[in-house]
C-alpha positions as CSV (number, residue, x, y, z in Angstrom):
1,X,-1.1,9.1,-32.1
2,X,-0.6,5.4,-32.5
3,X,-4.1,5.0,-32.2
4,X,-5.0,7.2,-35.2
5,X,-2.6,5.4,-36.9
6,X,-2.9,2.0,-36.5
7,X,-6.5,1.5,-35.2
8,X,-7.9,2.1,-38.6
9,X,-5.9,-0.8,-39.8
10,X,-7.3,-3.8,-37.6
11,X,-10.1,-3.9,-40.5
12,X,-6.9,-5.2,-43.0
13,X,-5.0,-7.0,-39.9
14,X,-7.0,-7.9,-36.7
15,X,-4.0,-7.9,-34.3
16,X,-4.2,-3.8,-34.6
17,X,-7.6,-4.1,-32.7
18,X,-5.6,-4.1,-29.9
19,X,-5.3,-0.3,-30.3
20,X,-8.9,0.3,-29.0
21,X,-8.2,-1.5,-25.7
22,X,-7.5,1.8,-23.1
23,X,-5.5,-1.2,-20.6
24,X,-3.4,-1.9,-23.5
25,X,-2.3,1.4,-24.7
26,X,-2.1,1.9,-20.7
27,X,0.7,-0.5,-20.5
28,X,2.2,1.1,-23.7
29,X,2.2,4.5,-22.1
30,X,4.1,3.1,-19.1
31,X,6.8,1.4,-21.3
32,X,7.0,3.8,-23.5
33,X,8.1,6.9,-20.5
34,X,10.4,4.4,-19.0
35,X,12.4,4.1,-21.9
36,X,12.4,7.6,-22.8
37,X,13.4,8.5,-19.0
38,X,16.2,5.7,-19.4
39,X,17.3,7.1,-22.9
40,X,17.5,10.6,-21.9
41,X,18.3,10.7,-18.6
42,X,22.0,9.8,-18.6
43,X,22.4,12.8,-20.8
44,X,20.2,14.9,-19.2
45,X,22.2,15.0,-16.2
46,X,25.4,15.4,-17.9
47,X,24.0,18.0,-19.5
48,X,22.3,19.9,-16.3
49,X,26.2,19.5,-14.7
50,X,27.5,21.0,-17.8
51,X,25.3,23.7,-17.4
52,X,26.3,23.9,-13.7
53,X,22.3,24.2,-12.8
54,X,23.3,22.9,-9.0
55,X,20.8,22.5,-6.0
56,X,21.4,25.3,-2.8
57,X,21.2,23.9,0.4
58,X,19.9,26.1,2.9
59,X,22.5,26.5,6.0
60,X,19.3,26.0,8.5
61,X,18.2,23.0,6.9
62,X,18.9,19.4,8.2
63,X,22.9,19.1,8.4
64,X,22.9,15.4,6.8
65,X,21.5,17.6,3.4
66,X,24.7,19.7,2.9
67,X,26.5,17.1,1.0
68,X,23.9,17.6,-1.9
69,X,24.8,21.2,-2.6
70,X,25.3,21.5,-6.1
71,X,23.7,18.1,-6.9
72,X,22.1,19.1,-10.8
73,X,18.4,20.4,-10.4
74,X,15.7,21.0,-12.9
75,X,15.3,16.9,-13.8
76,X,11.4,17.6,-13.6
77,X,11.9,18.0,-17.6
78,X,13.1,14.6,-18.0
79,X,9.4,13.9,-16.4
80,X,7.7,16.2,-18.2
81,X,9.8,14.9,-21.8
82,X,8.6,11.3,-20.8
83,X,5.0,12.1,-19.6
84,X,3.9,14.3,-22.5
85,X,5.3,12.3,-25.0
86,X,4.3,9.0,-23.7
87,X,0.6,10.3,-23.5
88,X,0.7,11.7,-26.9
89,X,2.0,8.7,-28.4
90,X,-0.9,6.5,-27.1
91,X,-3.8,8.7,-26.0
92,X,-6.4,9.4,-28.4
93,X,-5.8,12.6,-29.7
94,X,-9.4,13.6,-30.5
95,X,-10.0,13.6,-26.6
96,X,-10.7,16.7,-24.9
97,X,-9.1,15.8,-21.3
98,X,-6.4,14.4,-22.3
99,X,-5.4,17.9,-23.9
100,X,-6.3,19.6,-20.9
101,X,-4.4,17.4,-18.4
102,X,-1.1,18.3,-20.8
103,X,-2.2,21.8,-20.6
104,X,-2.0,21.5,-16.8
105,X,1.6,19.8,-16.7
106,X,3.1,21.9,-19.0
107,X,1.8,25.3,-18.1
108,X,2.3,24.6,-14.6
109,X,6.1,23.2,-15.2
110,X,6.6,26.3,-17.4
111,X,6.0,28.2,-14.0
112,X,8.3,26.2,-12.3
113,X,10.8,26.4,-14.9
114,X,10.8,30.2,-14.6
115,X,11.1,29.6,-11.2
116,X,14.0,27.5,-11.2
117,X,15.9,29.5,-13.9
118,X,15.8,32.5,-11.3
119,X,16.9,30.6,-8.9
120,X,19.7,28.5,-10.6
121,X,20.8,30.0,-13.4
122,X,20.4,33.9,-12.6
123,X,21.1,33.0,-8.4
124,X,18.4,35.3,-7.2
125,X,18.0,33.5,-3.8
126,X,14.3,33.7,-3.6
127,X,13.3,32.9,-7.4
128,X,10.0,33.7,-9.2
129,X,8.3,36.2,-6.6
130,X,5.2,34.1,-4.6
131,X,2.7,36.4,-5.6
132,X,3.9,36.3,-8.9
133,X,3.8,32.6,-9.1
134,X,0.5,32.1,-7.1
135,X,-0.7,35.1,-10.1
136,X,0.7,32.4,-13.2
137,X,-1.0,29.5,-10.9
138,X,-4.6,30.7,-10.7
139,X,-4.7,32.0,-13.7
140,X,-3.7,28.7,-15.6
141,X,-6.4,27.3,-13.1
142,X,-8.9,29.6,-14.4
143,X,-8.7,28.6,-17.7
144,X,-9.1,24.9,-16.9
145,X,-11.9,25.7,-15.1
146,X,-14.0,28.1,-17.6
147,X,-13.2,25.0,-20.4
148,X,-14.4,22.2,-18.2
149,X,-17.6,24.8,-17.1
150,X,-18.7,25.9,-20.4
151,X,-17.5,22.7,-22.7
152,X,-18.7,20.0,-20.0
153,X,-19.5,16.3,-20.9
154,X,-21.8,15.8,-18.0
155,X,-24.5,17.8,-16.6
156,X,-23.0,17.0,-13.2
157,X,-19.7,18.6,-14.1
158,X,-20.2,21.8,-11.2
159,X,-21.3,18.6,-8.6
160,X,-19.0,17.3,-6.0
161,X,-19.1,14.2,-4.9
162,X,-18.5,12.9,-1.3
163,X,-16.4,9.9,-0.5
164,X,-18.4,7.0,1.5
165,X,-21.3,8.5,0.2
166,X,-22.8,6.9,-2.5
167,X,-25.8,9.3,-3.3
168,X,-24.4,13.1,-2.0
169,X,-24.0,15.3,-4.6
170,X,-23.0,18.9,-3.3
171,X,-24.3,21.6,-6.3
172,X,-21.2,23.9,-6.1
173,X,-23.0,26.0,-8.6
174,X,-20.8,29.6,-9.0
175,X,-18.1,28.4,-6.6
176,X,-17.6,25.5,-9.1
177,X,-14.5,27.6,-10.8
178,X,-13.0,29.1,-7.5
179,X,-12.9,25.0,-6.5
180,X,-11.2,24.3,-8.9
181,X,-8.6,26.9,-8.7
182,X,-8.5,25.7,-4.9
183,X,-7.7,22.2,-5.8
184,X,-5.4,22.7,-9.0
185,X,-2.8,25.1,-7.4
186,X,-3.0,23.4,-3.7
187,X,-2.3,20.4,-4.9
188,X,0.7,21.7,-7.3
189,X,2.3,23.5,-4.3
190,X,1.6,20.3,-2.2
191,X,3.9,18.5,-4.4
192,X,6.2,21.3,-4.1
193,X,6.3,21.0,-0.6
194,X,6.7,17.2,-0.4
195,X,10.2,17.4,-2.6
196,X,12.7,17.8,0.0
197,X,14.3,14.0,0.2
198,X,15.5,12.0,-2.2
199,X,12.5,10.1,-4.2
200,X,10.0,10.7,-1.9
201,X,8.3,13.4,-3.7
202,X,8.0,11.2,-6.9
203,X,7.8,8.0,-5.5
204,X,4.5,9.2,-4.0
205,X,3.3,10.9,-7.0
206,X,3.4,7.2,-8.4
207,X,1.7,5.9,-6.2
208,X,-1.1,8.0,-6.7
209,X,-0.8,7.9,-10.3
210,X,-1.7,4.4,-9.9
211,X,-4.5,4.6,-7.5
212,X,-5.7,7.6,-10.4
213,X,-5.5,5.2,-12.8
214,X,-8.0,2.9,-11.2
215,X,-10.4,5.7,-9.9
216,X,-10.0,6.7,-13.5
217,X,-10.8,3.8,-15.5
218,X,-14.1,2.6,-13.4
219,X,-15.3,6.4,-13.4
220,X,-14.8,6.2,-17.2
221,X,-16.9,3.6,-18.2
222,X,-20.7,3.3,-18.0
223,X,-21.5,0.1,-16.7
224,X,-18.9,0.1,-13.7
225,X,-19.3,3.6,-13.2
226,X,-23.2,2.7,-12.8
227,X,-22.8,-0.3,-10.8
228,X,-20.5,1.7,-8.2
229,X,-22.9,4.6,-8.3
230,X,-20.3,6.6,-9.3
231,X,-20.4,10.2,-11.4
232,X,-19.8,8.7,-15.1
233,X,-17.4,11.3,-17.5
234,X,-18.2,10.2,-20.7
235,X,-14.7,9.9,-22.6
236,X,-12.6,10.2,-18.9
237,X,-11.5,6.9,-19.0
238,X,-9.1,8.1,-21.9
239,X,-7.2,9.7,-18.9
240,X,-5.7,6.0,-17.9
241,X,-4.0,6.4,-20.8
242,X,-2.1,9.9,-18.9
243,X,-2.2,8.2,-15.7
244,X,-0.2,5.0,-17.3
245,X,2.9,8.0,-18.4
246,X,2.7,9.6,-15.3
247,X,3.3,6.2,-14.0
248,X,6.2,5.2,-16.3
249,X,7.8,8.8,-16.1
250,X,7.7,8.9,-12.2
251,X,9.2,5.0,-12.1
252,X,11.8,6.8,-14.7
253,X,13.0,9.9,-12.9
254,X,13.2,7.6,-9.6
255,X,15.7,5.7,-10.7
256,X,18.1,8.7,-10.9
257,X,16.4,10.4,-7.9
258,X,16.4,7.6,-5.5
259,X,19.0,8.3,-2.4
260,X,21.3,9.2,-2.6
261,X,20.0,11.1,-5.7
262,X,21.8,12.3,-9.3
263,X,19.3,14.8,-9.7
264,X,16.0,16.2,-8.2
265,X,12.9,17.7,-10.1
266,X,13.2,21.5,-8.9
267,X,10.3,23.1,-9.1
268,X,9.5,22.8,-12.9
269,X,8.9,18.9,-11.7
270,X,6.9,19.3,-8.5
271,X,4.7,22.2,-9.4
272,X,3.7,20.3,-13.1
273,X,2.8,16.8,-11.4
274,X,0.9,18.1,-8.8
275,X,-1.0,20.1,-11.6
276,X,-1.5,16.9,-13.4
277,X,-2.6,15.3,-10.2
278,X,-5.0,18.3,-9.3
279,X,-6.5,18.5,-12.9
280,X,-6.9,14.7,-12.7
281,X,-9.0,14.9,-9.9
282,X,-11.3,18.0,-11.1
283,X,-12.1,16.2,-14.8
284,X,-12.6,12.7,-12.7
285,X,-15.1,14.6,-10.3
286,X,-13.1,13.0,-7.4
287,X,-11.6,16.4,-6.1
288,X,-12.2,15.1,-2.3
289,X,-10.6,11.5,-3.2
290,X,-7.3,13.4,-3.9
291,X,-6.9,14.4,-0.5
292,X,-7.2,11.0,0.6
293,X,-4.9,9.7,-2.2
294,X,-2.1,12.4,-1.8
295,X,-3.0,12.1,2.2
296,X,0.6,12.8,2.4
297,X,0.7,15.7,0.5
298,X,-1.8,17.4,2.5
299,X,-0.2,16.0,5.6
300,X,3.5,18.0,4.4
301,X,1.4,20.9,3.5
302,X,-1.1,21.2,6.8
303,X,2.2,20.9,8.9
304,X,3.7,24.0,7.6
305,X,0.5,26.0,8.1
306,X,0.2,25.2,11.1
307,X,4.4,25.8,12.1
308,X,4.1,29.4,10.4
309,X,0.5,29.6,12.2
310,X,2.0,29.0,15.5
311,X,5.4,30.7,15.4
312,X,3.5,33.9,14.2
313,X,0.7,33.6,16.9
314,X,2.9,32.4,19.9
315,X,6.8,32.7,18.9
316,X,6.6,28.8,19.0
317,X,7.5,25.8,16.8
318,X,5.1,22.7,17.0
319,X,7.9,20.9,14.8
320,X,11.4,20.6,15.0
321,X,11.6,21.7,11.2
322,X,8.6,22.1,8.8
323,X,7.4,20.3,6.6
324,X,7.0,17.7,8.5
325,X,9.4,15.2,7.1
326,X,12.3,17.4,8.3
327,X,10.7,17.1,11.5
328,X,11.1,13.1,11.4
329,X,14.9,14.0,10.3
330,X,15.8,15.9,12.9
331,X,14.2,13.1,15.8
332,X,16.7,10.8,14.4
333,X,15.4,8.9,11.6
334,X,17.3,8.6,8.9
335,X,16.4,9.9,5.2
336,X,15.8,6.5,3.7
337,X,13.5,5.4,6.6
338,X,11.6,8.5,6.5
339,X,10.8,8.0,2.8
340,X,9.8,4.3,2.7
341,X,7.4,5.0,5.8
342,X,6.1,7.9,4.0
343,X,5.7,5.6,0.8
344,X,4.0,2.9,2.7
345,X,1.4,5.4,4.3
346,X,1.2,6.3,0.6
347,X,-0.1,3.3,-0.9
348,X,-2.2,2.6,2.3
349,X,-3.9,5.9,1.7
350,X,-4.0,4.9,-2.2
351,X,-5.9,1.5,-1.3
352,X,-8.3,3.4,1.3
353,X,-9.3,5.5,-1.3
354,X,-9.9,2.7,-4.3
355,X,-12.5,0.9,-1.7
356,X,-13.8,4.0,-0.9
357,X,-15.4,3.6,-5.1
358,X,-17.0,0.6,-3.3
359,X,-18.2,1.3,0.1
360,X,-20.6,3.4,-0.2
């Protein structure tokens, strides 16, 4: 919005040229959610305790979490609040992606609103029924998938590209919109998955908003995309812009969320940033670079496949408690150390997957 606004002007004042800089209007998007997360979020919370919207604790769950029952729930739309209007004040409007990146976060928190509301506010124990959800998930998938298909800005928008390989392109041809499906609701339920200790679940999600905002910004323009023999997305580089708010709104909601936390994100939080991480990844063509970049998401999410796979085959746990960061609770490590760990093998994962741009 600012853009529109003020760009045109630099032709009267030259300091508004400023505007046209994507790194500048980066920084302005981060700013600008940290102040609305700081503005709103004292009242927010008030606000979620007045409403009584308090987390359940699960009696089988680690026994160092049942002093959070009843801590308020459903902060995700302080994140969402702060991401979308961040982005919209300093994204170009006129910019296809950025609309469908927003599309993503808010049809996939609207989901895990509903969710929530179930849960919380009307205290059916399980929420939103999973096949119901998965139903809402895929088919707001879909439709970011048949848009990107049929309105693309590159002819190599059904190609996959391989990390570490600098000239594999994989044709996905039909299977292009299934993919995308695949990558858009796993990653969303990834998130979900990750969010069961205090800041972990976001403080990740920052970290790879970050590393997105790199991968973003070199895909997005021609000559570094071309130097790194990288796919170029003509006018995907306005996605920094998104990145910078996730950024800003993560950083935000972690201040309240950090352990021991105020409030946590429910699902209306988890299940929209890891839409807006998913969607990311599909516009940016670096679908396979998000699994090295939320390597912990996929991590929380292969170990409870595998606990339900073996439990159901063999009537045995290969984890003390799934996902897997229980599992690290319940060997003795305490909550804080299990969720710096987990962010330092984050931003280890995030650098591995920056050089992977170059070494190739």
């Amino acid at each position: 919005m600012l853009y529109h606004l003020l760009y045109p002007l630099h032709s009267v004042f030259s300091g508004f040229n400023v505007f046209k800089y994507i790194t500048f209007r980066s920084a302005g998007a981060v700013i600008t959610a940290l102040i609305v997360s700081f503005a709103l979020g004292p009242w927010m919370i008030a606000w979620l305790r007045r409403l009584k919207v308090g987390q359940h604790v699960r009696d089988d769950g680690p026994q160092t979490h049942l002093n959070k029952q009843g801590t308020p729930t459903m902060g995700g739309l302080l994140i969402i609040a702060a991401l979308a209007s961040s982005a919209v004040l300093w994204s170009d409007l006129t910019n296809k992606y950025v609309w469908v990146v927003l599309f993503a976060t808010l049809s996939f928190g609207g989901i895990g609103f509903w969710d929530d509301y179930l849960k919380v506010v009307k205290k059916r124990s399980t929420g939103l029924r999973a096949k119901h959800k998965f139903a809402l998930q895929i088919a707001a998938s879909l439709a970011i998938g048949f848009f990107l298909n049929y309105n693309p800005a590159d002819l190599n928008i059904t190609h996959l590209s391989v990390p570490f390989m600098k000239r594999l392109l994989i044709d996905l041809g039909w299977f292009y919109i299934p993919f995308v499906v695949i990558v858009i609701v796993g990653s969303s339920n990834a998130v979900n998955l990750t969010d069961g200790l205090d800041g972990l679940a976001i403080g990740l999600v920052g970290i790879a908003s970050t590393a997105n905002a790199v991968i973003v910004y070199l895909g997005g323009n021609k000559i570094i995309s071309d130097y790194l023999k990288i796919l170029y997305i003509p006018g995907s580089g306005e996605l920094v812009i998104f990145c910078g708010a996730l950024l800003g709104a993560s950083l935000g909601f972690l201040w309240y969320n950090a352990h021991p936390a105020e409030v946590f994100m429910g699902d209306v939080g988890s299940l929209s940033l890891g839409g807006a991480l998913g969607t990311l990844a599909v516009v940016t063509k670096h679908e396979l670079i998000l699994v090295i970049v939320g390597g912990i998401f996929v991590m929380e999410t292969v170990s409870v496949l595998l606990q339900v796979a073996s439990y159901r085959l063999t009537g045995k746990r290969i984890f003390k408690m799934a996902p897997i960061h229980h599992h690290f609770e319940q060997i003795g490590w305490p909550e804080s150390k299990v969720i710096v760990r987990f962010w330092i093998a984050g931003i280890i994962l995030a650098l591995v997957s920056i050089s992977s741009l170059k070494l190739r």
